[in-house]
N, C-alpha and C positions, 0 to 999 in steps of 0.2 A: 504494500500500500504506500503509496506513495507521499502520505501525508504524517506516516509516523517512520523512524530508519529505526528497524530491528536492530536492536544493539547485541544480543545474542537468542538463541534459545538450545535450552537443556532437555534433556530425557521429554521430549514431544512426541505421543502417540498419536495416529494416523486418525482420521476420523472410524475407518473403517478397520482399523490395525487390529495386526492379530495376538500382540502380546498377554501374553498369560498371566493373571497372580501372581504373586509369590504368596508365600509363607501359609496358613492353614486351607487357603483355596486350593492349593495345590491337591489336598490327599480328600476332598470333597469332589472334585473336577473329574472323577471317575467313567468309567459308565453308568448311561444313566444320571447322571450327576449334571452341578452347575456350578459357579461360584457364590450363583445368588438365584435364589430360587423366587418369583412372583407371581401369587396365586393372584389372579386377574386381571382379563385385560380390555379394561375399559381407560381413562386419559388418562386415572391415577396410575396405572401398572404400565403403560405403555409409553408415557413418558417416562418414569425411570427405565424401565425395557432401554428405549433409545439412549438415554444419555449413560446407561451402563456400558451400554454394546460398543457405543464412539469411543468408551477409553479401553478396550479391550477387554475386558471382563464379559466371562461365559454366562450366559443369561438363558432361565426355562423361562416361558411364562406358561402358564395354566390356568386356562376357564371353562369352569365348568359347563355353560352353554355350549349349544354342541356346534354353533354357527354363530357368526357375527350377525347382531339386530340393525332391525330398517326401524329404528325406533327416536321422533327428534327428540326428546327428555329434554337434558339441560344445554341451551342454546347460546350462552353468552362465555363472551373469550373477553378480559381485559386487558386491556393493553401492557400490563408487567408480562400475561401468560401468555401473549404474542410475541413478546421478547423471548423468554424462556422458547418458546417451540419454533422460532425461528433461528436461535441459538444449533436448537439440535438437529437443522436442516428439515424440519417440518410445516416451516408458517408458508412457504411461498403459496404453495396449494390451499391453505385455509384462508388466506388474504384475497386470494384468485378467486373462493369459490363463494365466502361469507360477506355478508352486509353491512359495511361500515356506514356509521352516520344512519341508522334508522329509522327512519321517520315514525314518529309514533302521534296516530289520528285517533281523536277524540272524539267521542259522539255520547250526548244526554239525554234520551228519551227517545233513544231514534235519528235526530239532529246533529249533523257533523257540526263540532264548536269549533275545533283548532287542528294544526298538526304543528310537532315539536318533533326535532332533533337535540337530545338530554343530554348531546356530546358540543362541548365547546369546542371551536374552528379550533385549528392549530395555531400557535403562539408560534410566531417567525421568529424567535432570536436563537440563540447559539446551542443553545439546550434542550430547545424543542424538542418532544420525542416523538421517532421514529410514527408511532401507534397512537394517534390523536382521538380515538375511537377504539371502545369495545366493538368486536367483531363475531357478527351472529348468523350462524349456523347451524345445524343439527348434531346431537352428538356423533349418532352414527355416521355424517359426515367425518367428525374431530377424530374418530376412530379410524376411521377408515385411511388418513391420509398419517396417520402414526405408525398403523402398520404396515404402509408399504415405505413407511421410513426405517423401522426394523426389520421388514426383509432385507430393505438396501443393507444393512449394517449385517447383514448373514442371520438373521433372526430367523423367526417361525412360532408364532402363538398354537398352542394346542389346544385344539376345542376339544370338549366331551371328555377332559381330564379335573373330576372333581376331588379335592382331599377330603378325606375321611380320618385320617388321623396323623399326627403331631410329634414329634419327639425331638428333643433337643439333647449333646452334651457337648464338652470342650470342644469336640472337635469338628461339630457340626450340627445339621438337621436332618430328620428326615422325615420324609411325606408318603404317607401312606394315599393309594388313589383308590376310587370307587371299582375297579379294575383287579387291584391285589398288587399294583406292581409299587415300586419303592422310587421314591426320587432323591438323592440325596446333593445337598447343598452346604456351603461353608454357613451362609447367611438366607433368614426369607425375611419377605414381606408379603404382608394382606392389604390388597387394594382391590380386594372382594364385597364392599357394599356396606351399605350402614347392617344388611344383615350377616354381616362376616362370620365366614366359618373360619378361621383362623384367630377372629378372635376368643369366638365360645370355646374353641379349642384352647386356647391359653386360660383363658378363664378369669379374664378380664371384664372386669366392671362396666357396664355401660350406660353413666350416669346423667339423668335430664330427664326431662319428661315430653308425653306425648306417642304417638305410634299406634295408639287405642281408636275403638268404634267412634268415642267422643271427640276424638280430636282429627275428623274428617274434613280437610277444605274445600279441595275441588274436584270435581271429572277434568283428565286433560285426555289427550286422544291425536292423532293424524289423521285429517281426513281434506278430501275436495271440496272446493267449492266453485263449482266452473258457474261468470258470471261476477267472481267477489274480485276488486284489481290487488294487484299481487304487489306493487311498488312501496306499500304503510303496511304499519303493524295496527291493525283494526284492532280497537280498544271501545266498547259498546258497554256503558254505565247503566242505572239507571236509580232506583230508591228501591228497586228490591233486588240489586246484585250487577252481572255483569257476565260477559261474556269478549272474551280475549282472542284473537286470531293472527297470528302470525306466519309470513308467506317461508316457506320454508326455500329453500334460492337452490338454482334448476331442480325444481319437481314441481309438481302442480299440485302440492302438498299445503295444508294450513296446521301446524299448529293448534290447536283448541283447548281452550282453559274457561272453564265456568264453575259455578258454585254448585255444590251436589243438591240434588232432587230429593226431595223424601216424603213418602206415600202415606197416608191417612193416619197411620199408626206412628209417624213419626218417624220409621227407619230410613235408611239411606239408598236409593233407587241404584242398582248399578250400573255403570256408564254403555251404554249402547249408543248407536246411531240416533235412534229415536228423539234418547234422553238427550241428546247434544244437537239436533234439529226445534227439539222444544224448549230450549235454553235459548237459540238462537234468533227464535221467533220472539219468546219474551222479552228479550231485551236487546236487539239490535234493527227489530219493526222491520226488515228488510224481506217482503213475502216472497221476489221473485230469485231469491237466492236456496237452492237446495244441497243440502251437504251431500255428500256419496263418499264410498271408499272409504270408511275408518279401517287401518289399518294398524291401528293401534288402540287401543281402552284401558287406562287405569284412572286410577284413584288415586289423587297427592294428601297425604295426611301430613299433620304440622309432627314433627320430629325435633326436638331438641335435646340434643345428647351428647355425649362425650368421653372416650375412652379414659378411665384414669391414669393409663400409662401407654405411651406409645412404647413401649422396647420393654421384651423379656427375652435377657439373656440374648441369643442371636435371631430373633424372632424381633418383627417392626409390623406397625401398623400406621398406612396412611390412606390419604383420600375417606371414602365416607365409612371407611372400616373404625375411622378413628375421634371421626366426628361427621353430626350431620345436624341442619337446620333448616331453617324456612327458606324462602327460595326468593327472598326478599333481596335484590339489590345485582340477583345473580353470581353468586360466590361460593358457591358448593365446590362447582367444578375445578373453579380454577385455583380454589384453597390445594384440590389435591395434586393439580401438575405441581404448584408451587412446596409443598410439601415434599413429593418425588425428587425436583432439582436439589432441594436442602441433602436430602440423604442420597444423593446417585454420589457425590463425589467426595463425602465419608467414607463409603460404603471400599469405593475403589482405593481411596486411600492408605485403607486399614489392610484392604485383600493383598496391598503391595509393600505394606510392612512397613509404611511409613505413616500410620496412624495406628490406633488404637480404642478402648473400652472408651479414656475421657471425649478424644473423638466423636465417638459412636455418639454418648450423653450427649451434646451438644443438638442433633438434634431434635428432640421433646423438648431441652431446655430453650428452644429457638421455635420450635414450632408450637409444642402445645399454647400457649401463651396466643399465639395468633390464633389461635381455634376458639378459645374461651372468647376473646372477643369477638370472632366475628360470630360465635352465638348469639352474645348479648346484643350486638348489632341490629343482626338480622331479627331477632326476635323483637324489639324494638320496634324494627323501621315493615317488619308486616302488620303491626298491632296501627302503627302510623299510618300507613298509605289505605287500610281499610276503611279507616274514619275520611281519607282527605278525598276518596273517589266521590264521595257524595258531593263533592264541590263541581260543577258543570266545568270542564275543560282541563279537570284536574287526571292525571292519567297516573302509572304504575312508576314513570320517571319518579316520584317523591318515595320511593324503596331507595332510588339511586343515592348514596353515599361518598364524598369525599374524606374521609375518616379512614380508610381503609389502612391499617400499619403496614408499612414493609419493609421495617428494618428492627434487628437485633443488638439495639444498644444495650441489652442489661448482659448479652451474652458475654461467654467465660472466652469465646474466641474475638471481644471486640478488644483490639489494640491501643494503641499509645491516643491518648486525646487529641480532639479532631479540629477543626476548624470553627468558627461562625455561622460555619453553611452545613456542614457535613460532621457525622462523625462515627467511628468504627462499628460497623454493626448496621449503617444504612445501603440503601441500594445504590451504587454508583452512577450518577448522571449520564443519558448519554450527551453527545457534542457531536455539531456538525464541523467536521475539517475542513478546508481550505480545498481542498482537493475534491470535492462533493462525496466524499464517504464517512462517515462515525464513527466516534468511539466505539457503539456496540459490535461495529464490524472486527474490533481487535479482540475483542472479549468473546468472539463467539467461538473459541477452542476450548477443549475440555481441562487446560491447564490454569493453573495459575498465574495472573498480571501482575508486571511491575511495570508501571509508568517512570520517567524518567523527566521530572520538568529542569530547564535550566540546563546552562553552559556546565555546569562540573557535574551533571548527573549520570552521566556516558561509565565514567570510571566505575560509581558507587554497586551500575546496572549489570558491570561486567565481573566485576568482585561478587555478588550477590550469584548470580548464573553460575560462576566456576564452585560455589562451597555448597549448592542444594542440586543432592539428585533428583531430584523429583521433576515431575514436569512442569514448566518456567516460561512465560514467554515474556520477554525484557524487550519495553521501547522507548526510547529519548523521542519524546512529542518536539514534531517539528518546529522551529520556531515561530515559522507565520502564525499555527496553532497555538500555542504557548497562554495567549491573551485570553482565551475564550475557553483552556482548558482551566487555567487558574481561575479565572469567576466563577465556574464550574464548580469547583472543588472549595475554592475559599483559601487557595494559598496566594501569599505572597510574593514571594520569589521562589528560590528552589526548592524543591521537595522530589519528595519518592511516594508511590502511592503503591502499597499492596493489596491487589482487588483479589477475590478468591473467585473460583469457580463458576459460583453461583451468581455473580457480578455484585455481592455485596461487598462492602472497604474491610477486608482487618485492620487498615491502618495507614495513618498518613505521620509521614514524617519528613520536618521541616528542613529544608538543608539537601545535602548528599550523602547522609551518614547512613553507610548499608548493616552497620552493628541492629541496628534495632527490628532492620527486614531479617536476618539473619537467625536472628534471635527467635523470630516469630514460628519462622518456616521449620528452624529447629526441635521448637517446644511448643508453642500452643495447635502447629498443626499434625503432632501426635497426640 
């Protein structure tokens, strides 16, 4: 890239590269065996799937469906989780195929009020990111373009392989399947569902409430509506509920969300065609519109829950295995890619000997934390937006939240004190270069960054590179750049910045002094 000069890079694995583990991966890496075994594959399992596979670590995955679903569930990608899967060569196709900037059209009684776009234009200055817009698609789309990102990576998902039983000791896992056969792993994880069998199997607590007859919300479904236009997120209010429809992008699909039905006696009607044509009628007055094709029927119940521990012993729990909630603001999903990137490159770290147990703890100590809140969030802001739709023109946008945390400042991995602007344990900015490419375009390897500001940071970057095996990628920021990467960051003159993996800062330090990067890659990244 022309806008930053590679000052070195050390032990760099290949996107695709085939090197092995070291140390207890090795006698797990059998046949039959993996380095890291992940029981499902929906965006939580399949995003670490990918960003396991790019650093060379032997990856199963296993789900127990016996076929990938044509089913849209959760539909929103925000722009951190657009970073993250374009990081691991997955976003081109979700950007290509998803609806940025989605109009969201409001109607009260029948009566279109407004239509809104709930994403603000992009801000032109230097720091702009990349993803000015949440980007909405179907799951089974977001799946679908994951796993042909891990076949590219030499992958392969197994359908119709369900675990039935669990066993852990020192020197590994292993998984017994619905089959009889044995899988054995150094490391798993369960990104198998809020109803994880991985976790009952552990025998982990799953504390919150809700998931009961009582706590029934809505019928949601896919179906047609040839006749409804497909360009808005049709949003149909009224004083006795609503009815939601969302175009699902290339298919002649809608989305449908409405408030469940319930029959004389008071119970809950279950979702059919019918039921979601009579929903439709009531509250969007539209007669010459007919639904057809539901090709999907459930029933979203309010769930507020949460694993008391993500990690036993060499066992992990992420995505909705580990926490799950109201569907308010859109953050199920992308809680669990972001969860996945936190542990892919622990995970790898530890299997090559250059991490460890305190390692491993860092992530619950980094994530769980982001979970509990966005419970209380989303729990919050669905009890909000049900009160504020009764306002004529007011739509599902008021779930939307700017509060969302993405950085681990209380972490045992956040570094030496940080700036004004920044500080260890937050998400790294990106920056547009001089050259028309970005920062995020240097951070999208699976290694570790050291930036390099400043005329004497060339030395500090190359001392730094020759004393850490591990993988390294070292740049002296151009100097045209220089101006716009310091506001960025909040230094002053020279510094070093060490970004980790997952594009959060361990650490900024002022000057060219590589003692304190040295120090870090040392010790706190075992």
């Amino acid at each position: 890239m022309s806008d930053m000069t590679t000052q070195g890079v050390t032990g760099t694995q290949g996107a695709g590269g085939t090197t092995g583990a070291s140390g207890s991966a090795g006698a797990a890496g059998t046949a039959g065996g993996a380095d890291v075994l992940i029981v499902g594959a929906g965006p939580t399992g399949l995003t670490l799937a990918c960003d396991l596979s790019r650093r060379g670590v032997a990856v199963r995955v296993l789900e127990r469906a016996a076929r990938p679903h044509r089913e849209s569930r959760g539909k929103t990608l925000h722009p951190r989780s657009l970073d993250v899967l374009a990081a691991l060569g997955a976003g081109e196709g979700i950007t290509a195929t998803g609806t940025a900037h989605q109009v969201f059209r409001k109607y009260f009684d029948g009566e279109h009020i407004s239509d809104t776009d709930p994403f603000a234009p992009a801000d032109s200055g230097a720091t702009a990111a990349r993803f000015d817009s949440a980007v909405f698609l179907a799951q089974w789309q977001t799946e679908a373009f994951l796993r042909e990102r891990f076949d590219e990576l030499g992958g392969r998902v197994e359908f119709g392989a369900e675990v039935t039983a669990l066993t852990q000791d020192a020197d590994g896992v292993r998984a017994t399947l619905a089959d009889g056969s044995v899988v054995t792993a150094a490391y798993a994880v369960g990104c198998d569902g809020g109803r994880s069998t991985v976790r009952k199997l552990l025998g982990v607590a799953f504390e919150g409430h809700g998931g009961g007859g009582a706590e029934e919300s809505m019928v949601v479904g896919d179906v047609e509506a040839p006749g409804l236009s497909r360009d808005v997120w049709h949003q149909w209010f009224t004083d006795g509920g609503a009815v939601l429809m969302w175009p699902v992008p290339g298919t002649e699909s809608f989305q449908f969300q409405a408030g469940i039905e319930r029959d004389a006696e008071g119970a809950a009607v279950p979702p059919s065609l019918e039921v979601f044509q009579r929903a439709f009628d009531q509250h969007a007055k539209a007669p010459g519109i007919r639904l057809r094709e539901a090709t999907w029927l459930s029933t979203w119940r309010v769930n507020v829950r949460m694993a008391r521990s993500y990690r036993q012993g060499r066992v992990f729990l992420a995505g909705d295995a580990a926490h799950v909630h109201p569907i308010a603001g859109g953050l199920g999903m992308n809680t669990g890619v972001q969860d996945a990137f936190n542990l892919g490159w622990k995970l790898a770290e530890t299997l090559a000997g250059r991490g460890g147990p305190e390692l491993l703890d860092t992530y619950e100590e980094e994530r769980l934390p982001i979970a509990a809140w966005t419970l209380k969030i989303t729990d919050d802001r669905m009890r909000h937006v049900v009160s504020a739709v009764r306002t004529p023109g007011t739509g599902i946008e008021e779930a939307l939240t700017d509060e969302v945390p993405t950085g681990y400042r209380w972490s045992s991995l956040a570094g030496a004190p940080g700036t004004a602007v920044l500080a260890p344990g937050d998400v790294a900015p990106d920056v547009r270069l001089v050259g028309g490419g970005r920062l995020y375009d240097v951070l999208a390897g699976p290694e570790f960054t050291l930036l390099g500001i400043g005329a004497g940071a060339g030395t500090a970057l190359r001392e730094v590179a020759d004393g850490w095996s591990g993988p390294l990628r070292t740049h002296r920021v151009a100097p045209a750049d220089e101006a716009a990467v310091r506001e960025a960051f909040g230094v002053p003159g020279e510094a070093l910045v060490l970004i980790r993996p997952d594009h959060h800062l361990a650490l900024l330090v002022p000057g060219a002094d590589p003692e304190p990067v040295a120090a870090w890659l040392g010790g706190r990244a075992r």
